[in-house]
C-alpha positions as CSV (number, residue, x, y, z in Angstrom):
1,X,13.9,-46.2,42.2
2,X,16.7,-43.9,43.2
3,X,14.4,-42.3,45.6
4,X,14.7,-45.5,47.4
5,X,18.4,-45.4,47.1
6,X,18.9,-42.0,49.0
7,X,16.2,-43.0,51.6
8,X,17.6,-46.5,52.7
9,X,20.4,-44.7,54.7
10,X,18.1,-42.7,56.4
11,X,15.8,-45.4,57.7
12,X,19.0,-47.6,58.8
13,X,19.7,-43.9,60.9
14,X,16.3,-43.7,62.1
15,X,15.7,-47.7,63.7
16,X,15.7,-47.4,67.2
17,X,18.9,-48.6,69.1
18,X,19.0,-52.8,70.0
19,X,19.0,-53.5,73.6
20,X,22.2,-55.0,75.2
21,X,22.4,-57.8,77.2
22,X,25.0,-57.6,79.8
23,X,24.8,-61.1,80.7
24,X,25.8,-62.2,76.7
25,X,28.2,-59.4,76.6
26,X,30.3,-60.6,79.1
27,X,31.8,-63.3,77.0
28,X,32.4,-61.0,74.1
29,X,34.2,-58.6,76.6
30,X,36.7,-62.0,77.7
31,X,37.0,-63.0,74.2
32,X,37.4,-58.9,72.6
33,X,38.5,-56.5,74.7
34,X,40.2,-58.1,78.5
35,X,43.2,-58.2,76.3
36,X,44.1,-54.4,75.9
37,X,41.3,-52.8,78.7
38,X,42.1,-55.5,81.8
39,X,39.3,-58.3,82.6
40,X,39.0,-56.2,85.3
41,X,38.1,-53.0,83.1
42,X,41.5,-50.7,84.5
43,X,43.3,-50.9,81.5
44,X,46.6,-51.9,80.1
45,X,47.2,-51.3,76.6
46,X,44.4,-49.7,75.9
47,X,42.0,-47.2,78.8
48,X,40.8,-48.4,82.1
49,X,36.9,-48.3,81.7
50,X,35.9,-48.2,85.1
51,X,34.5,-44.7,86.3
52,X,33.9,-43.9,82.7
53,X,31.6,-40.7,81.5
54,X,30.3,-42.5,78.6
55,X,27.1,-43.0,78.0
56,X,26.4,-46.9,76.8
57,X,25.5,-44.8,73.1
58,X,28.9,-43.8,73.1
59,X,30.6,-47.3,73.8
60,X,28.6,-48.4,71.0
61,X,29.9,-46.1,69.0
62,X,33.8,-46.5,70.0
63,X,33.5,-50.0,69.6
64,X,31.4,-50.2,66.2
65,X,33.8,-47.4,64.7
66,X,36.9,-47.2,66.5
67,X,38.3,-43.9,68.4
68,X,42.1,-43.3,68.2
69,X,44.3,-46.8,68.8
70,X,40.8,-48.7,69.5
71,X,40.0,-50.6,66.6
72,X,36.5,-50.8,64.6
73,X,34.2,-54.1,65.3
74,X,31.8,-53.5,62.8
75,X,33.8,-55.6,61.1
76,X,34.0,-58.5,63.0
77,X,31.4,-58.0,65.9
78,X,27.4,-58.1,64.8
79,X,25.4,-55.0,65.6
80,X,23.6,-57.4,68.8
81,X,27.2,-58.1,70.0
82,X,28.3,-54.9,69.9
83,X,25.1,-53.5,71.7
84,X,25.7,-56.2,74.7
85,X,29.4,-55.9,75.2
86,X,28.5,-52.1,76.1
87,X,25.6,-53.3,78.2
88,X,28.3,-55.4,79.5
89,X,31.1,-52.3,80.2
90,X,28.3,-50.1,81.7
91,X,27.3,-52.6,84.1
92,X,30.1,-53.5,85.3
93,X,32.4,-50.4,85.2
94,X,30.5,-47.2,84.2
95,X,27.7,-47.5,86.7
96,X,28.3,-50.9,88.8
């Protein structure tokens, strides 16, 4: 039983990454993040994201966890969300 306990965390770890749909995340960019990064991705309040270096696994991170001033959207965004709103920025701004 505690076995199981210890394991669970490792298996969440080890499920392979959901596929982003840039199409659906385009919406959730509008709605989430025009506000502070521009709806044209150059920034305001927060970074421009166009040109960026980061991998789309990285944008997933940043925006499940926050980095710095960015906030966390684990919270408030679903793990499918999350996975197409950096479809979404890589797309359109990391490698149009």
């Amino acid at each position: 039983m505690h076995l199981r306990v210890l394991f669970l965390p490792l298996l969440a770890a080890c499920a392979p990454a959901l596929e982003g749909d840039a199409a659906a995340g385009g919406p959730i960019f509008a709605t989430n993040c025009s506000s502070c990064h521009g709806a044209d991705g150059t920034g305001g309040s927060g970074p421009s994201l166009v040109d960026s270096t980061y991998a789309e696994a990285k944008t997933v991170d940043i925006v499940t966890n926050g980095d710095g001033d960015m906030p966390a959207f684990s919270g408030s965004l679903s793990d499918q969300d999350i996975a197409d709103v950096a479809a979404y920025v890589d797309v359109t701004f990391v490698n149009p």
